[in-house]
CHARMM-style PDB file with segment names, atoms N, HN, CA, C and O in Angstrom:
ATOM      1  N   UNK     1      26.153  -5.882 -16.881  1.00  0.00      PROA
ATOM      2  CA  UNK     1      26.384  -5.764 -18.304  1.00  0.00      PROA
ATOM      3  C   UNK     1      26.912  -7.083 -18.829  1.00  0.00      PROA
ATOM      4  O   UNK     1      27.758  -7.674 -18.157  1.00  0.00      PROA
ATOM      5  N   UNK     2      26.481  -7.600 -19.986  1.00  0.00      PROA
ATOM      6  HN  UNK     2      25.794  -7.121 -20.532  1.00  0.00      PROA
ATOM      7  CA  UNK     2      26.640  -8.843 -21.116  1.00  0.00      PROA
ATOM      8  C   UNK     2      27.843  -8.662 -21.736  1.00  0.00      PROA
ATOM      9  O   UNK     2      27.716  -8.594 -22.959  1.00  0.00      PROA
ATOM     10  N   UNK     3      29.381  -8.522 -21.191  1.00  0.00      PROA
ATOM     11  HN  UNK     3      29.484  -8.577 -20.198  1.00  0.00      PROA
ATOM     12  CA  UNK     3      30.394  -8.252 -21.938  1.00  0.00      PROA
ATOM     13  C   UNK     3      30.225  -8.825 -23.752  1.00  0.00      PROA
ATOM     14  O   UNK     3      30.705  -8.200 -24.697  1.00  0.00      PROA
ATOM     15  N   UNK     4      29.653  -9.770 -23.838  1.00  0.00      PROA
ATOM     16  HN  UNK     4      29.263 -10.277 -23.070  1.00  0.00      PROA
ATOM     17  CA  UNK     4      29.671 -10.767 -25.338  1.00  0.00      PROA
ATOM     18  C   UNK     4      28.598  -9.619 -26.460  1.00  0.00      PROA
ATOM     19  O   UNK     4      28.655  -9.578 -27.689  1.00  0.00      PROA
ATOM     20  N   UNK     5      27.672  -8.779 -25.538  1.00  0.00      PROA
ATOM     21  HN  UNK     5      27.625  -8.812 -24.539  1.00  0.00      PROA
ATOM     22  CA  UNK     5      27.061  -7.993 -26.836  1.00  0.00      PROA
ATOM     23  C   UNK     5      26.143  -6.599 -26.237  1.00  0.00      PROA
ATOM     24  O   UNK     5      25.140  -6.042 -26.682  1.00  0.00      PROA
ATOM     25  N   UNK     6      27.013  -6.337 -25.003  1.00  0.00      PROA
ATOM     26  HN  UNK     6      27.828  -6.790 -24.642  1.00  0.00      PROA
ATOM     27  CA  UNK     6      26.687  -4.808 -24.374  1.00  0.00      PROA
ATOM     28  C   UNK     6      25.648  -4.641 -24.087  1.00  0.00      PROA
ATOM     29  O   UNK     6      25.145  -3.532 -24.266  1.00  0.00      PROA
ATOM     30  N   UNK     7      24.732  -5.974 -23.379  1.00  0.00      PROA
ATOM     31  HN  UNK     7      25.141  -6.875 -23.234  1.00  0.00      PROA
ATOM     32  CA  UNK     7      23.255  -5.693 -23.063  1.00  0.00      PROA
ATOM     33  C   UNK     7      23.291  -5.077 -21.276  1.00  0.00      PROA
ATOM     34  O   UNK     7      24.343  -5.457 -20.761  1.00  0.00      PROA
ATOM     35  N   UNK     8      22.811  -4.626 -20.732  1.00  0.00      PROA
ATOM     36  HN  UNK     8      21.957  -4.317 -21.150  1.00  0.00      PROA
ATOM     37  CA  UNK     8      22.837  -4.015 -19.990  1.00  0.00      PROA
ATOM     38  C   UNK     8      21.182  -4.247 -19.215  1.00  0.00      PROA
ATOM     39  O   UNK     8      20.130  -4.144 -19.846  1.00  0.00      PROA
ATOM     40  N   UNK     9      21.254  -4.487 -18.131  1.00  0.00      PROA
ATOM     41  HN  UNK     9      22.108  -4.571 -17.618  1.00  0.00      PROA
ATOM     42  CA  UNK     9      19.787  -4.446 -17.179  1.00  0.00      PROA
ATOM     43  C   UNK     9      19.581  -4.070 -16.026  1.00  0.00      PROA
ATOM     44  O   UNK     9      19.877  -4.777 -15.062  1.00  0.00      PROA
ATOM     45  N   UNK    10      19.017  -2.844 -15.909  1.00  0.00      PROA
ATOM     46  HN  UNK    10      18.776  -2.270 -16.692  1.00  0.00      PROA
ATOM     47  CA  UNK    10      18.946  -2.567 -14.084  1.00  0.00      PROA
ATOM     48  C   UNK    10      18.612  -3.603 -13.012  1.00  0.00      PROA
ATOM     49  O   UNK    10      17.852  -4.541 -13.254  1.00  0.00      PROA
ATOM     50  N   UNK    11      19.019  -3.474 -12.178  1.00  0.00      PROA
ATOM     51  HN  UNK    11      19.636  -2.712 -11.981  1.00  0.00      PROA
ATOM     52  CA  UNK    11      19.216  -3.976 -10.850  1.00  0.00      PROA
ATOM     53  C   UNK    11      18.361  -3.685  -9.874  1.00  0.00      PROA
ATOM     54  O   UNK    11      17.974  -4.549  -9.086  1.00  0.00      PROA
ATOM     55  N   UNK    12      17.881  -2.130  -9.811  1.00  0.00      PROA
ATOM     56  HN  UNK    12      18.195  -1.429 -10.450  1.00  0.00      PROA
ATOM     57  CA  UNK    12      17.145  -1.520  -9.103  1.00  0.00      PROA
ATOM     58  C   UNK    12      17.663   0.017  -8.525  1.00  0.00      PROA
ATOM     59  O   UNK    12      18.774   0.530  -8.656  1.00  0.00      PROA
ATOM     60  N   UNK    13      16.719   0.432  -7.994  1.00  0.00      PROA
ATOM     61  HN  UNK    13      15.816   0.015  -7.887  1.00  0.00      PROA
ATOM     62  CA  UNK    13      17.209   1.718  -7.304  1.00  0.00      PROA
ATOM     63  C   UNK    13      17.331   2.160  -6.092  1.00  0.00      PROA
ATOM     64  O   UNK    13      16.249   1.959  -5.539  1.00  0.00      PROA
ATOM     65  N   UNK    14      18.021   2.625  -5.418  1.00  0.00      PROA
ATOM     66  HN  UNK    14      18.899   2.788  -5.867  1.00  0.00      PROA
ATOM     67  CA  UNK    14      18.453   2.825  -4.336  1.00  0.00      PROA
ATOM     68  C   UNK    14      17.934   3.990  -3.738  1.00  0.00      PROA
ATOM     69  O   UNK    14      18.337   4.996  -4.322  1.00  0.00      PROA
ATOM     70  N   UNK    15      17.074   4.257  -2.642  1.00  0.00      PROA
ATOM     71  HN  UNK    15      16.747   3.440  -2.167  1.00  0.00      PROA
ATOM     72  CA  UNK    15      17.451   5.671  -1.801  1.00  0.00      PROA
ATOM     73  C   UNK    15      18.387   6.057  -1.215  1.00  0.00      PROA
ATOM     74  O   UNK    15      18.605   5.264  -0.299  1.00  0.00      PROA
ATOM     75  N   UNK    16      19.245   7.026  -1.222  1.00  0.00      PROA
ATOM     76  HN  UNK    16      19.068   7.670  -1.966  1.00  0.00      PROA
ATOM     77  CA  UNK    16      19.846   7.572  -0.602  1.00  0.00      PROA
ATOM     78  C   UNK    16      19.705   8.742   0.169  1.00  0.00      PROA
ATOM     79  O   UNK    16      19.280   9.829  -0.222  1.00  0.00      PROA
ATOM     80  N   UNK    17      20.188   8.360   1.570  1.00  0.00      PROA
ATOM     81  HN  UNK    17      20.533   7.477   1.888  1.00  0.00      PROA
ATOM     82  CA  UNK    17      19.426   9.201   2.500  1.00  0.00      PROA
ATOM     83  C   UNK    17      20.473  10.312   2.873  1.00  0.00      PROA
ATOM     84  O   UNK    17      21.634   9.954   3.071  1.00  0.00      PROA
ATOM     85  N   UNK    18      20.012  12.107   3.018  1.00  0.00      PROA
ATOM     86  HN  UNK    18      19.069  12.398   2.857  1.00  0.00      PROA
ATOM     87  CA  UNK    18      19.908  13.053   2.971  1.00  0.00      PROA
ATOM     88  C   UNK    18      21.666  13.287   3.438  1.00  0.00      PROA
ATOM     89  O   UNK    18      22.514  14.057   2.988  1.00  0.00      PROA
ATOM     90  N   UNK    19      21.740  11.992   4.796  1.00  0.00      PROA
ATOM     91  HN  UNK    19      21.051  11.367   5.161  1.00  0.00      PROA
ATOM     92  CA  UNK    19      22.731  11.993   5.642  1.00  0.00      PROA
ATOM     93  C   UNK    19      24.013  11.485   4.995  1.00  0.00      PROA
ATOM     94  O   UNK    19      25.140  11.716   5.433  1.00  0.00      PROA
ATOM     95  N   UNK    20      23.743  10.809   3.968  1.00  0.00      PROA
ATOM     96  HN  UNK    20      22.827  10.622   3.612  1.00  0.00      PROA
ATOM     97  CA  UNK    20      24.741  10.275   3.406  1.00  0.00      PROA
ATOM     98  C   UNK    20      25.182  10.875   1.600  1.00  0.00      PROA
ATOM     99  O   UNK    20      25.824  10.288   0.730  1.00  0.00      PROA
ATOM    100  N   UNK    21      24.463  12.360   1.579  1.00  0.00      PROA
ATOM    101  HN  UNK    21      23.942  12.838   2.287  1.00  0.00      PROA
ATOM    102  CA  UNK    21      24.839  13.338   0.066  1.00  0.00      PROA
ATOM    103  C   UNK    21      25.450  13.870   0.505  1.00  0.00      PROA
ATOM    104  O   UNK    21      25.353  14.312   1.650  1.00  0.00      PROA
ATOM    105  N   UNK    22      26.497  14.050  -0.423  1.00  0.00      PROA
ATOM    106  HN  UNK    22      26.576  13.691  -1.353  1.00  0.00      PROA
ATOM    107  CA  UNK    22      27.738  15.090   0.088  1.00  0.00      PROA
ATOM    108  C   UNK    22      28.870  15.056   0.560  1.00  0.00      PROA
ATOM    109  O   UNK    22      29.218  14.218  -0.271  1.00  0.00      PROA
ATOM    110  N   UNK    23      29.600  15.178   1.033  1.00  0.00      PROA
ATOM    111  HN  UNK    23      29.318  15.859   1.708  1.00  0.00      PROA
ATOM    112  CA  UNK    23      30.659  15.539   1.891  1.00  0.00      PROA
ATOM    113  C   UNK    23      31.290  13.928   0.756  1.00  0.00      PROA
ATOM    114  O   UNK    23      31.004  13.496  -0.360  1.00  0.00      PROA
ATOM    115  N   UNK    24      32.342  13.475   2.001  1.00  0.00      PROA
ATOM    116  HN  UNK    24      32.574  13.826   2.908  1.00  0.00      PROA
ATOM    117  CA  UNK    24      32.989  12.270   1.400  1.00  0.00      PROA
ATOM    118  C   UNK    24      33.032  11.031   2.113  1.00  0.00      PROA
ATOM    119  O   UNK    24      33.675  10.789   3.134  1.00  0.00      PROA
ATOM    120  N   UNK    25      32.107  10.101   1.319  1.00  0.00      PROA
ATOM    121  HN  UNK    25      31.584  10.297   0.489  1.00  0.00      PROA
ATOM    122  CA  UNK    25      32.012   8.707   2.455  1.00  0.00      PROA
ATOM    123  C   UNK    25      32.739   7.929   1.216  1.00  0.00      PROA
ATOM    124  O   UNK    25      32.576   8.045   0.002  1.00  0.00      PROA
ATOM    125  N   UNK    26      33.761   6.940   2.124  1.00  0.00      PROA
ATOM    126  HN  UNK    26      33.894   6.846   3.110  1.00  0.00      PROA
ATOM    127  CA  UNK    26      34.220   6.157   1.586  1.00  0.00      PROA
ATOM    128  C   UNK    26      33.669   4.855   0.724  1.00  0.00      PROA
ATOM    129  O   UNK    26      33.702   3.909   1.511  1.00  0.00      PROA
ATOM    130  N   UNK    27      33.319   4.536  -0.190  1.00  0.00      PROA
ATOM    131  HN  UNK    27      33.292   5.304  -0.830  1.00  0.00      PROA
ATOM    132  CA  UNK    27      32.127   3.152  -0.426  1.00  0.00      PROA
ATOM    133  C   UNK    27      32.769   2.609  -2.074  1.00  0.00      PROA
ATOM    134  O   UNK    27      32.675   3.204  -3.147  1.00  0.00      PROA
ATOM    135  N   UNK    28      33.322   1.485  -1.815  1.00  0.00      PROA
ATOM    136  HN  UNK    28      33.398   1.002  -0.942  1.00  0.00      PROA
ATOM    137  CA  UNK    28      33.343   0.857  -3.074  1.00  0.00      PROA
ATOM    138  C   UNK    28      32.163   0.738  -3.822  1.00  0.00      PROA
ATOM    139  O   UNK    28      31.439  -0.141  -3.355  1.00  0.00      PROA
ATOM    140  N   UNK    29      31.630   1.379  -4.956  1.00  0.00      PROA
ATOM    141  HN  UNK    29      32.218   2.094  -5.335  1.00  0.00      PROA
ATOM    142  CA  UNK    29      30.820   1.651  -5.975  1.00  0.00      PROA
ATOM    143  C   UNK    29      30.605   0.477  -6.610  1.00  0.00      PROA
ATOM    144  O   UNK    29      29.510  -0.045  -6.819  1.00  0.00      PROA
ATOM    145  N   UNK    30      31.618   0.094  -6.896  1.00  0.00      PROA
ATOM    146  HN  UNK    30      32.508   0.518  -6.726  1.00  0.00      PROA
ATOM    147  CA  UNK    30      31.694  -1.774  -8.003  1.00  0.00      PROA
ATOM    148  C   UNK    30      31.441  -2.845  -7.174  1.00  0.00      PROA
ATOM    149  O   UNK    30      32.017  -3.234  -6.158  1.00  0.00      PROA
ATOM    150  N   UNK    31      30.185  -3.384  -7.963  1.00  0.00      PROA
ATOM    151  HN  UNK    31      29.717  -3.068  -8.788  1.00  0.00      PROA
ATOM    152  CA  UNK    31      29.682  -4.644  -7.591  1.00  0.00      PROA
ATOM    153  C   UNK    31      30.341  -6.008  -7.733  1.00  0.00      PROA
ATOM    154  O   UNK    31      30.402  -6.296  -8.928  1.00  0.00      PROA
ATOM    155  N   UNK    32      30.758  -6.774  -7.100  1.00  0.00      PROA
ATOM    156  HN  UNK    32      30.709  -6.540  -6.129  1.00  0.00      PROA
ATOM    157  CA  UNK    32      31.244  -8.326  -7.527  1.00  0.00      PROA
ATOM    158  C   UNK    32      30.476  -9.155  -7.551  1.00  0.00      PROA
ATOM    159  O   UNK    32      29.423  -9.336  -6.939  1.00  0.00      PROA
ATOM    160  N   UNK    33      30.994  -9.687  -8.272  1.00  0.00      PROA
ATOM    161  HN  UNK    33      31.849  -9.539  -8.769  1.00  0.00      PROA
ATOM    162  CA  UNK    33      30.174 -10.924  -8.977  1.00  0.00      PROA
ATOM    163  C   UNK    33      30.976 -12.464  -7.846  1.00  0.00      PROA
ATOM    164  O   UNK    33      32.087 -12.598  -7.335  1.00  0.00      PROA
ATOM    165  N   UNK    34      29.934 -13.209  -7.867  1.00  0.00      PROA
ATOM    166  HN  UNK    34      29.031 -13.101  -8.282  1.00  0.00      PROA
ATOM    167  CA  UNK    34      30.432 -14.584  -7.710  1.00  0.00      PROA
ATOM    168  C   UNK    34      31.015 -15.400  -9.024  1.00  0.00      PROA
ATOM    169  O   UNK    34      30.605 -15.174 -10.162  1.00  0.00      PROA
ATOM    170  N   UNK    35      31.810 -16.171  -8.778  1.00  0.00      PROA
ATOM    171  HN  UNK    35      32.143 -16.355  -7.853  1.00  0.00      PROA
ATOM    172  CA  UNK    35      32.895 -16.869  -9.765  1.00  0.00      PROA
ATOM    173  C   UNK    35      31.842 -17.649 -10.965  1.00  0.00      PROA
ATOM    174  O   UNK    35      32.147 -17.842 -12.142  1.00  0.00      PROA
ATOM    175  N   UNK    36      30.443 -18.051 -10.247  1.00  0.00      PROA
ATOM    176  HN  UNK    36      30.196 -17.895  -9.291  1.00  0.00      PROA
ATOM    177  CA  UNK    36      29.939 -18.841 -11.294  1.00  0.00      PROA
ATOM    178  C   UNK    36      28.633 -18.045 -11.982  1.00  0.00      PROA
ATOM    179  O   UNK    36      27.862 -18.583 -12.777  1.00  0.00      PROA
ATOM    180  N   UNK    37      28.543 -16.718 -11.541  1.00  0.00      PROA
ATOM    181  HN  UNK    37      29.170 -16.282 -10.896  1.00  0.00      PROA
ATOM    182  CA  UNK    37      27.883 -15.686 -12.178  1.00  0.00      PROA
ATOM    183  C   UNK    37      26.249 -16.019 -11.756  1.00  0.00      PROA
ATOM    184  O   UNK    37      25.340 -15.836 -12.565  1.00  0.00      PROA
ATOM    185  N   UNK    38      26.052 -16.463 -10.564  1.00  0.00      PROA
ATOM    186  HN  UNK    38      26.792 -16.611  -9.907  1.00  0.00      PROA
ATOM    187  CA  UNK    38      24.752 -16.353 -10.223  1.00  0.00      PROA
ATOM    188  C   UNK    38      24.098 -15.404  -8.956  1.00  0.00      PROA
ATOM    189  O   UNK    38      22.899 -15.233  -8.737  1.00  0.00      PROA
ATOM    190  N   UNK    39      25.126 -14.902  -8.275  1.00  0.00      PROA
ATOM    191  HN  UNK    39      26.100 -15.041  -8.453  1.00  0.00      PROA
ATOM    192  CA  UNK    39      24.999 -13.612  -7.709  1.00  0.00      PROA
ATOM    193  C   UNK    39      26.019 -12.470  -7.954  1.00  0.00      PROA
ATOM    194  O   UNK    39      26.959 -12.425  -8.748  1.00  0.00      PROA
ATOM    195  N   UNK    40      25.585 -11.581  -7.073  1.00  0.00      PROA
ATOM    196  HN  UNK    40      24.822 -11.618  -6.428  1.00  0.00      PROA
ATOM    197  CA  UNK    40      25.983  -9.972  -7.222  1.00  0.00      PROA
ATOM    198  C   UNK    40      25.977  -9.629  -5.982  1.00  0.00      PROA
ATOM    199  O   UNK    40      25.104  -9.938  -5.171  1.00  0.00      PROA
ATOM    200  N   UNK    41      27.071  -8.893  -5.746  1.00  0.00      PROA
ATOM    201  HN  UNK    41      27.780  -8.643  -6.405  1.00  0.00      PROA
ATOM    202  CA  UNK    41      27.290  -8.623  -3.734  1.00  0.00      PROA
ATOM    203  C   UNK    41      27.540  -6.915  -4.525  1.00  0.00      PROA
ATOM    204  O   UNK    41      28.047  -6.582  -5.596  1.00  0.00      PROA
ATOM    205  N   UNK    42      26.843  -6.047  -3.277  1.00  0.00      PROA
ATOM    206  HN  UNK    42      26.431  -6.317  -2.407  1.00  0.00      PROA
ATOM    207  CA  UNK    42      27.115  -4.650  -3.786  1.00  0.00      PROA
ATOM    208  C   UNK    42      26.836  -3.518  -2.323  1.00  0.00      PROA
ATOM    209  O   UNK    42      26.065  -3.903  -1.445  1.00  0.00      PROA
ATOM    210  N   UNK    43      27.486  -2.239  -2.205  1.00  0.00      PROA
ATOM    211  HN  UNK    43      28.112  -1.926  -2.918  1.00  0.00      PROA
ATOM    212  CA  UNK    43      27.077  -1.855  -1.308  1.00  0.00      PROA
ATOM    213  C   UNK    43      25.711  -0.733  -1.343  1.00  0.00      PROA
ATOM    214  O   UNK    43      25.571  -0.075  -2.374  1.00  0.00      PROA
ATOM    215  N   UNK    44      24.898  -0.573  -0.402  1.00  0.00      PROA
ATOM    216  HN  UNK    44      25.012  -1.107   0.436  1.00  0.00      PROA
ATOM    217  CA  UNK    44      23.879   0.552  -0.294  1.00  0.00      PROA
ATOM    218  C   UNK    44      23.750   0.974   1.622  1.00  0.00      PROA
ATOM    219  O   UNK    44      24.242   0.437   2.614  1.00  0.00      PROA
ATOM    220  N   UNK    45      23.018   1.944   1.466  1.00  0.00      PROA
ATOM    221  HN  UNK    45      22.619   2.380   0.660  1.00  0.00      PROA
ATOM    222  CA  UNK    45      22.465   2.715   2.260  1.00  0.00      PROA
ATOM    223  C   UNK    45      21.259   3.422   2.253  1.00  0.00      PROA
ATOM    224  O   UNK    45      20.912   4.526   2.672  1.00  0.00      PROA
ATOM    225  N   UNK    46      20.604   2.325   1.558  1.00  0.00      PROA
ATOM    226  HN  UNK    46      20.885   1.427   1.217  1.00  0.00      PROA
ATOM    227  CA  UNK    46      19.053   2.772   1.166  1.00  0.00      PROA
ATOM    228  C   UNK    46      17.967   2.689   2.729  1.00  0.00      PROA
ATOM    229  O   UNK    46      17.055   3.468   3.004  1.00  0.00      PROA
ATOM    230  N   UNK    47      18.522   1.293   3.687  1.00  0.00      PROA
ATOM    231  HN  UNK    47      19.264   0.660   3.463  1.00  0.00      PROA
ATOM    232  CA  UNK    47      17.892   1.050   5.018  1.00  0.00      PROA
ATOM    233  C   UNK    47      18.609   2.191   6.046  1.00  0.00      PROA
ATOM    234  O   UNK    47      18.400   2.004   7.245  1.00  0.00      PROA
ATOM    235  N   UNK    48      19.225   3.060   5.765  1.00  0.00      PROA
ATOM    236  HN  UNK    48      19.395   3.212   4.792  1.00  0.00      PROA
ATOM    237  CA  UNK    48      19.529   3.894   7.117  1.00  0.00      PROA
ATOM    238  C   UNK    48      20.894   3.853   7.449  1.00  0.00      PROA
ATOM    239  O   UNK    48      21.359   4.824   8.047  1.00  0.00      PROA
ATOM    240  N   UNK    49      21.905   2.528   7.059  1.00  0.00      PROA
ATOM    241  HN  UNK    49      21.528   1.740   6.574  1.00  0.00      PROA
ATOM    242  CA  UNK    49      23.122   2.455   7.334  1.00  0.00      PROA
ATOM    243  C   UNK    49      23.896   1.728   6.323  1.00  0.00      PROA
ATOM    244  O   UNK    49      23.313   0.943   5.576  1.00  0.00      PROA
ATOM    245  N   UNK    50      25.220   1.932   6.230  1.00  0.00      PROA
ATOM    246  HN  UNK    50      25.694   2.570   6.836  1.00  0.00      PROA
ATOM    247  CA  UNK    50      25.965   1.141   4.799  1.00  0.00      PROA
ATOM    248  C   UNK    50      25.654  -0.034   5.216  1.00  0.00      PROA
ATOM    249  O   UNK    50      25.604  -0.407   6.388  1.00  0.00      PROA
ATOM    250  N   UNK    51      25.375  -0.820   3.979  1.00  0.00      PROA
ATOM    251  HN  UNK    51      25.415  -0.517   3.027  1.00  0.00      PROA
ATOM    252  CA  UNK    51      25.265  -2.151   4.525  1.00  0.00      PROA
ATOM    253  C   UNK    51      25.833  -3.405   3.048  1.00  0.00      PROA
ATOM    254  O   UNK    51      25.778  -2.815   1.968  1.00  0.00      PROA
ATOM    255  N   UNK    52      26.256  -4.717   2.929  1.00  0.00      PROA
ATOM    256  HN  UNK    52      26.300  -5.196   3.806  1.00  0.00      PROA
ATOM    257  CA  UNK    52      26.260  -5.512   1.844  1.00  0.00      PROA
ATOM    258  C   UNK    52      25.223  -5.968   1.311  1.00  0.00      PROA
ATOM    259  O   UNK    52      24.465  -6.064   2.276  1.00  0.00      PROA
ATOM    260  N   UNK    53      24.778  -6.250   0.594  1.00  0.00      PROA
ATOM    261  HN  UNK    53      25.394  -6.172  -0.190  1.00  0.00      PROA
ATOM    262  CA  UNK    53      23.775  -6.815   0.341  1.00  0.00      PROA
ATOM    263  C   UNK    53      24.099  -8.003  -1.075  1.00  0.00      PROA
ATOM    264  O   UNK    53      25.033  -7.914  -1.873  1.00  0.00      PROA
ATOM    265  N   UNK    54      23.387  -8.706  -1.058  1.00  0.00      PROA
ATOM    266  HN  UNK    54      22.629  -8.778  -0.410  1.00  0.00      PROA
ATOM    267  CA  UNK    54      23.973 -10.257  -2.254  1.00  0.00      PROA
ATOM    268  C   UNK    54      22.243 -10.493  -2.990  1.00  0.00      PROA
ATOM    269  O   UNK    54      21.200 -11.012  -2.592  1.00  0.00      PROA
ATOM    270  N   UNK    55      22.690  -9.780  -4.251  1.00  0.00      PROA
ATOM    271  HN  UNK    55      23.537  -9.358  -4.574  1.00  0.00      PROA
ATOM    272  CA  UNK    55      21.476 -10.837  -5.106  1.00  0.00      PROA
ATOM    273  C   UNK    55      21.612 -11.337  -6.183  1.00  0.00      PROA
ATOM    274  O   UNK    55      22.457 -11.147  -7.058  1.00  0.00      PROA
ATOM    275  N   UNK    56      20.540 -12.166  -6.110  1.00  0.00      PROA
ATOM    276  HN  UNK    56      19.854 -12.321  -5.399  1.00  0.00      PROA
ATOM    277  CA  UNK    56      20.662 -13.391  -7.173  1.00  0.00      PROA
ATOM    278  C   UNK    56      20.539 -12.837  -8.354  1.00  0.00      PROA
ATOM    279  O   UNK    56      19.879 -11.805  -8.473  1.00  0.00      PROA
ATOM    280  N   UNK    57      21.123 -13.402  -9.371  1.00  0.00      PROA
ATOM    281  HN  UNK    57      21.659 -14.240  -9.275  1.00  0.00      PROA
ATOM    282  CA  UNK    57      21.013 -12.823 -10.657  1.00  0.00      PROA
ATOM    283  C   UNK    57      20.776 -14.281 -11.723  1.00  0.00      PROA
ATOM    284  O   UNK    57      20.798 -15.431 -11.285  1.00  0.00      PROA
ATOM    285  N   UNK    58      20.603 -13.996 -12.861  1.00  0.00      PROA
ATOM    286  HN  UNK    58      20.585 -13.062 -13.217  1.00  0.00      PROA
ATOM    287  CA  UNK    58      20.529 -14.908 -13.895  1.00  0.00      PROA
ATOM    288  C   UNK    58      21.145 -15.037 -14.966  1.00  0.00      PROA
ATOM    289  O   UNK    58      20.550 -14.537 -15.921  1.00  0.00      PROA
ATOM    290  N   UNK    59      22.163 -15.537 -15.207  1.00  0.00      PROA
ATOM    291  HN  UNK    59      22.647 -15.942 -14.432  1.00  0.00      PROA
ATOM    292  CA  UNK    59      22.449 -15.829 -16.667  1.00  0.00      PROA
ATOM    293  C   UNK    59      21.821 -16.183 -17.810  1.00  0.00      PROA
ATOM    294  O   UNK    59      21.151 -17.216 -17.838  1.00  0.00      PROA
ATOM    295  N   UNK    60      21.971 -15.257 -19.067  1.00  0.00      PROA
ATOM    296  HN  UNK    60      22.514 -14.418 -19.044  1.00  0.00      PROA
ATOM    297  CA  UNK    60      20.858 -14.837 -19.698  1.00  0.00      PROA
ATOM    298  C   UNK    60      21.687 -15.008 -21.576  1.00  0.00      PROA
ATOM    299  OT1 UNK    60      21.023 -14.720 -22.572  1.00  0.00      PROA
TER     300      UNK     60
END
């Protein structure tokens, strides 16, 4: 999200697998940003296991 005028753009979508609905897994939800705003570090479990993942983004 564009704090300066609330623009907003997906990222993408995630599978989440069957093993990981439900019950209670621990997972920081909020994505960080790098200091100079050209990536995005976030967690998923779309490949089978929690994992980090870092992508590039664009200032816009």
């Amino acid at each position: 999200m564009r704090l300066a005028d609330g623009m907003t753009m997906p990222m993408g979508a995630f599978y989440v697998p069957p093993a990981y609905r439900g019950g209670y897994w621990r997972c920081d939800l909020h994505a960080r940003y790098r200091a100079d705003g050209r990536q995005i570090g976030f967690n998923s479990v779309h490949e089978g296991s929690r994992q980090v993942y870092v992508r590039d983004i664009m200032q816009q």
